[in-house]
ZATOR-381778 format. One line per 4 residues: number of its first residue (from 0); for each residue x, y, z of C-alpha. Coordinates in pm, 1 decimal. Layout:
REM ZATOR-381778
NUM> X Y Z  ...
REM end
This chain:
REM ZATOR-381778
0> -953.8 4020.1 10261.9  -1112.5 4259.6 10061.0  -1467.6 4217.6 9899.8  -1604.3 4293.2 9542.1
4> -1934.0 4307.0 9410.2  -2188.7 4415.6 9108.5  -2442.6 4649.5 9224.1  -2784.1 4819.4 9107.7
8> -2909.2 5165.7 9182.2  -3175.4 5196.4 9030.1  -3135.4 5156.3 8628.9  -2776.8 5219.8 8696.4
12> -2560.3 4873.4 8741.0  -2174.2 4900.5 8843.3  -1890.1 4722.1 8975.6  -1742.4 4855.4 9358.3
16> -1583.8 4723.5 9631.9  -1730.3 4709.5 9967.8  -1592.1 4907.3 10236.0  -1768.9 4864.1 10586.4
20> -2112.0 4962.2 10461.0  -2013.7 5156.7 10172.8  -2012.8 5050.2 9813.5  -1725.0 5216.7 9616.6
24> -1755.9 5203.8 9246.0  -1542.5 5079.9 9017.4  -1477.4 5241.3 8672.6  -1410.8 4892.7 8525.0
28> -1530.9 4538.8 8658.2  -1254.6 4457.5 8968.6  -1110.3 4138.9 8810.3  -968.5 4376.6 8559.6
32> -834.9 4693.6 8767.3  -963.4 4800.1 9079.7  -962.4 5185.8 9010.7  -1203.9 5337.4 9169.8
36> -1459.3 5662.5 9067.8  -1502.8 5866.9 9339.2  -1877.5 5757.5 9398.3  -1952.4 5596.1 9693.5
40> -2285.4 5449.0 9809.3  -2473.2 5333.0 10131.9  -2461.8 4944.5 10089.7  -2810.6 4952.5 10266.0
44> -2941.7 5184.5 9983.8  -2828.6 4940.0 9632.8  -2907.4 4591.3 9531.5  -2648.0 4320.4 9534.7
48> -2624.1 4176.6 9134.9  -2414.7 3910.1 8982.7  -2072.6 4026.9 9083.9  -1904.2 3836.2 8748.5
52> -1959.8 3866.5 8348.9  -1772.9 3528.6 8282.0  -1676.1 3462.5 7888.1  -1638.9 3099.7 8041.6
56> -1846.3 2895.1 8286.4  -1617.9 2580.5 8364.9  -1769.3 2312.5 8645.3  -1541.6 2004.7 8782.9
60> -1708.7 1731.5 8881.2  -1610.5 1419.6 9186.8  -1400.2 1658.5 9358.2  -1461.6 1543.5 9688.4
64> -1377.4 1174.6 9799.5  -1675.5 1181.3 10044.4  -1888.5 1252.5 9746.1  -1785.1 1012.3 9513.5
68> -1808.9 705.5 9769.4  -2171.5 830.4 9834.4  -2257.2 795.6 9474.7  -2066.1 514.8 9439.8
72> -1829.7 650.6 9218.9  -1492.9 560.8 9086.1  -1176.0 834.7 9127.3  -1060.8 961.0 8739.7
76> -698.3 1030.9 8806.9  -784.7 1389.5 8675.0  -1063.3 1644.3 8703.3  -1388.5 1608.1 8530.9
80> -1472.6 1928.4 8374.1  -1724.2 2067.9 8130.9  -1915.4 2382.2 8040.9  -2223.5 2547.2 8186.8
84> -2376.0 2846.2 7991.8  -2316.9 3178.0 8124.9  -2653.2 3289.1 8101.3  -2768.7 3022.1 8368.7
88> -2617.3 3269.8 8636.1  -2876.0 3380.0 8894.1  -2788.3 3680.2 9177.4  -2802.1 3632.9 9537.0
92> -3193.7 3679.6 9672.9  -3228.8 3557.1 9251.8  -3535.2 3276.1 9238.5  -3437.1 2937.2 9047.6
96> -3730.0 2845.4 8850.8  -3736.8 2428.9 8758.1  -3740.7 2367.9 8359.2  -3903.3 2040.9 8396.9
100> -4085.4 2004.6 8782.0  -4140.4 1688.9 8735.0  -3765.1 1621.4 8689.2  -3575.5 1527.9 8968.0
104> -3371.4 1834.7 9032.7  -3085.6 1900.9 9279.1  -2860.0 2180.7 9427.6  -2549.7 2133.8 9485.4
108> -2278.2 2393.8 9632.2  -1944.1 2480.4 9529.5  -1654.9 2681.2 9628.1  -1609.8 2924.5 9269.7
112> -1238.6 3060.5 9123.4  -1279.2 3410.8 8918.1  -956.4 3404.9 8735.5  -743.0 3747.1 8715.2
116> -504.7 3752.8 8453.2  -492.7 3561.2 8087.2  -356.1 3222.1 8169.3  -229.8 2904.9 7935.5
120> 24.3 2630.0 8009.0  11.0 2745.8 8350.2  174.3 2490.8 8551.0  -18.1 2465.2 8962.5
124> 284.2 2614.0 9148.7  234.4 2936.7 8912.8  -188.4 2940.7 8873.1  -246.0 3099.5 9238.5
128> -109.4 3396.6 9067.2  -363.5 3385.5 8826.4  -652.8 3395.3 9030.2  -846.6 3695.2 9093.1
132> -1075.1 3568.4 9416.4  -1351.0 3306.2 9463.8  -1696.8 3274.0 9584.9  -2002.2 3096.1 9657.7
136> -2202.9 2918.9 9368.7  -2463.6 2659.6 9350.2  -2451.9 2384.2 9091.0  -2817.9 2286.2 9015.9
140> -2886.6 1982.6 8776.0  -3143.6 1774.6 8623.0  -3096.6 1461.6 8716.4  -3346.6 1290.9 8457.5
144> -3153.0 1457.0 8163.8  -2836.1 1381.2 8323.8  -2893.5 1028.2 8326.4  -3000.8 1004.3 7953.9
148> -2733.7 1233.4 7823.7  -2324.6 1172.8 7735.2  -2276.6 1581.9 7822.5  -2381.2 1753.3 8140.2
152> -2398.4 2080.5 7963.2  -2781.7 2093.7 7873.1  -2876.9 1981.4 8200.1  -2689.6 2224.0 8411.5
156> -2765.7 2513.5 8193.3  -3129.6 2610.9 8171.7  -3150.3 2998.4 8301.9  -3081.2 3014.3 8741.6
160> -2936.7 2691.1 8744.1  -2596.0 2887.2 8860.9  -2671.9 3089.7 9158.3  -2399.6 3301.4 9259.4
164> -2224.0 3518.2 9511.6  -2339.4 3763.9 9662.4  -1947.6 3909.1 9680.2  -1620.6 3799.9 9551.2
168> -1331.9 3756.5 9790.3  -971.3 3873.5 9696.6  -668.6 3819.4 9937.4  -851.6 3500.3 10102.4
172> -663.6 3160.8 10213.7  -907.9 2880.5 10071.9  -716.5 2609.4 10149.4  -913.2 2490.7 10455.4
176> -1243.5 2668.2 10523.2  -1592.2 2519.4 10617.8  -1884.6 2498.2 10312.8  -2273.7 2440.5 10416.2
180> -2579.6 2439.5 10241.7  -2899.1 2440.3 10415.6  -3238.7 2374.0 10282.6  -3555.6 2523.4 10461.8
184> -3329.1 2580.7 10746.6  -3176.8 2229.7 10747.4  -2822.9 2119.5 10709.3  -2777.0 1985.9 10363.2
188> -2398.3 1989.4 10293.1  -2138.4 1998.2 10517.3  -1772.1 1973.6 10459.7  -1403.9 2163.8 10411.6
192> -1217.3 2287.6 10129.5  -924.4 2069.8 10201.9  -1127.7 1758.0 10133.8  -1132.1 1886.9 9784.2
196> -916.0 1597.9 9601.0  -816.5 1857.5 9329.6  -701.1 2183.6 9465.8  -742.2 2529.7 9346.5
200> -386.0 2544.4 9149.2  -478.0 2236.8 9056.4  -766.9 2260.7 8903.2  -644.7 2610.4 8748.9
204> -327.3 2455.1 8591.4  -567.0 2180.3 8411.1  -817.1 2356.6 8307.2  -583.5 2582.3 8118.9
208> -388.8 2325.7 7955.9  -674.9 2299.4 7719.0  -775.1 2643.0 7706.3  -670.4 3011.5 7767.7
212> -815.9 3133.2 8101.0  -949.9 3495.2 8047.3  -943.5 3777.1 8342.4  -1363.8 3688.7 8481.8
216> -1368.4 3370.1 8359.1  -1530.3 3158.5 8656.8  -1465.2 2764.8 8765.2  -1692.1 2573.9 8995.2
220> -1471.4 2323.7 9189.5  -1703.8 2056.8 9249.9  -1970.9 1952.8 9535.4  -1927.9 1765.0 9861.6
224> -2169.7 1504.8 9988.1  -2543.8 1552.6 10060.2  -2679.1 1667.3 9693.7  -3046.7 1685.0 9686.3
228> -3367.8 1761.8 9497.8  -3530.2 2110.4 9527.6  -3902.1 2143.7 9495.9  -4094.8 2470.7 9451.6
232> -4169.9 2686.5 9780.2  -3785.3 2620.0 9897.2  -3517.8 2859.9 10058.7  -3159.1 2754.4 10006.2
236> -2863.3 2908.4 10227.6  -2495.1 2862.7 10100.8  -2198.5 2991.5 10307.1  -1837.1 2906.8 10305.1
240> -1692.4 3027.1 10632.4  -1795.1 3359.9 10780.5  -1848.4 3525.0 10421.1  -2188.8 3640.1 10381.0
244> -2485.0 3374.0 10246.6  -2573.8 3325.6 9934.4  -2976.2 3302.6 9927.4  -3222.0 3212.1 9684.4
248> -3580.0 3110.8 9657.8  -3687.1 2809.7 9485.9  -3988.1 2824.7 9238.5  -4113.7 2615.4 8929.1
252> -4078.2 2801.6 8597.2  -4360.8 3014.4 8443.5  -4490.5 2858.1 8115.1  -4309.9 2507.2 8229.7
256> -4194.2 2267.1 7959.1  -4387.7 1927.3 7915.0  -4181.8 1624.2 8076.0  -3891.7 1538.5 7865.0
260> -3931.4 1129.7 7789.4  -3579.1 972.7 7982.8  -3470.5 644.3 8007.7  -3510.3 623.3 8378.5
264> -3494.4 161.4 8388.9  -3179.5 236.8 8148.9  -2928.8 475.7 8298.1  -2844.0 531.4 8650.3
268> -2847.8 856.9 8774.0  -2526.0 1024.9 8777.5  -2481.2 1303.4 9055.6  -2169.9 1524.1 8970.4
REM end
C-alpha cells in the first residue's frame, strides 16, 4: 500500500507521498505521475490538506442494503448518482460549518474512488484499472432541503459539506474492509465494504457510461446505516480499516442564513 497526500508548509502547498514519517514531494499531483522532487519533509513539521483537485464530484446513493431497509427504501436496479460541487471539500482537522442550523443536518461516511486514467465505455471487469486509489469522505446533507427538492445537488453542496481524507491509498484491496464513524466518541456507523450492493468496478463502469472519467476525478460510493444529525460543538471520527482517521470539528456557519421555508407535512425525508 502506498499513501499520497496534499501538504502545506507554510504558504507553500504540494503533492508527496508519505514514506514512514517523511513527506516526499511530488512535482505533479500523484494521480497523474508519481515523480518525485528530491524534497523531502518531516511529516510532523507540514499540515495535511485536501489530498485531491477533482474536476468531478460524483456521490451514489442506497448503496448498502442495510441502509436502504432502515430508511425504508426500495432497491433501483442501478446506482443512484448525482453531483456535489467541488468546492464543498473540507481537509482532515477542516471544521464543517451548518448553512441553515436549524436544518436538520446529517453526516454520513463513505468509502471515496480517485480515478487514474481518462475512462469512457469502460466496461467493470476493465474499470479497476482505471482507478488511481480511494479514501475516506463524509457525505453531509440537509435533510430539510432534501426533502423539498427533485436534485440532491444544492443540499449536499454548501462549502465543508465533503470532508475528506486525510491520505489517499494506492495498491489497497477494498473489497472487504471495516468503515466506522463515531460521533463525540460514539459509534455511529458500522459496517463492511462488501455489503456495498454496487461494487467499485461497478460503480466505475456506470458512472462512465454517461461521462468521461478524468485522472482526480473523485466518486463517493454511498453510506451504510446509522446517518445522523450533527449539531454545533461536535467531533466526528471516520476510519475505514487501519488507515488513519479522518477528523473534523463541527460548528454552525458565521453570518448563518435565515431558515429556508420547506415543506416538512409534505415530503418525507429522504436519507441517501
Amino acid at each position: 500500500m502506498r499513501t499520497f497526500g496534499g501538504f502545506r508548509s507554510g504558504d507553500k502547498f504540494f503533492y508527496g507521498e508519505v514514506v514512514g514519517d517523511e513527506v516526499h514531494a511530488l512535482a505533479l499531483p500523484f494521480w497523474i505521475d508519481v515523480e518525485p522532487t528530491g524534497e523531502i519533509s518531516k511529516l510532523a513539521h507540514v499540515d495535511v490538506d485536501l489530498p485531491v483537485s477533482p474536476s468531478k464530484l460524483i456521490a451514489v446513493g442506497l448503496n448498502y442494503a442495510n441502509h436502504i431497509r432502515e430508511m425504508a427504501r426500495t432497491p433501483l436496479g442501478t446506482p443512484l448518482i448525482w453531483f456535489k460541487a467541488p468546492s464543498s471539500l473540507l481537509p482532515h482537522n477542516g471544521r464543517i460549518e451548518i448553512a441553515y442550523p436549524a436544518h436538520q443536518t446529517d453526516f454520513e461516511i463513505e468509502l471515496a474512488i480517485v480515478i487514474g486514467k481518462p475512462a469512457k465505455n469502460v466496461n467493470p471487469q476493465q474499470a479497476p484499472e482505471f482507478v488511481f486509489g480511494y479514501s475516506l469522505a463524509l457525505d453531509i446533507s440537509d435533510r430539510d432541503l432534501q426533502k423539498t427538492e427533485k436534485q440532491f445537488g444544492r443540499c449536499k453542496s454548501f462549502d465543508t459539506y465533503t470532508p475528506f481524507g486525510p491520505f489517499v491509498y494506492a495498491n489497497v484491496n477494498v473489497s472487504d474492509l471495516s468503515i466506522e464513524l463515531r460521533q463525540n466518541g460514539q459509534l455511529r456507523q458500522q459496517a463492511r465494504t462488501s455489503e456495498m450492493i454496487y461494487s467499485v468496478a461497478q460503480i466505475v463502469s456506470f458512472a462512465n457510461q454517461s461521462m468521461t472519467l478524468a485522472p482526480g476525478d473523485v466518486i463517493l460510493t454511498g453510506t451504510p446505516p446509522g446517518v445522523g444529525p450533527i449539531h454545533a460543538g461536535d467531533e466526528l471520527e471516520a476510519v475505514i480499516d487501519n488507515w488513519l482517521p479522518l477528523r473534523n470539528s463541527v460548528a454552525n456557519a458565521p453570518n448563518t442564513s435565515p431558515v429556508e421555508k420547506t415543506k416538512a407535512n409534505e415530503i418525507s425525508v429522504e436519507r441517501i
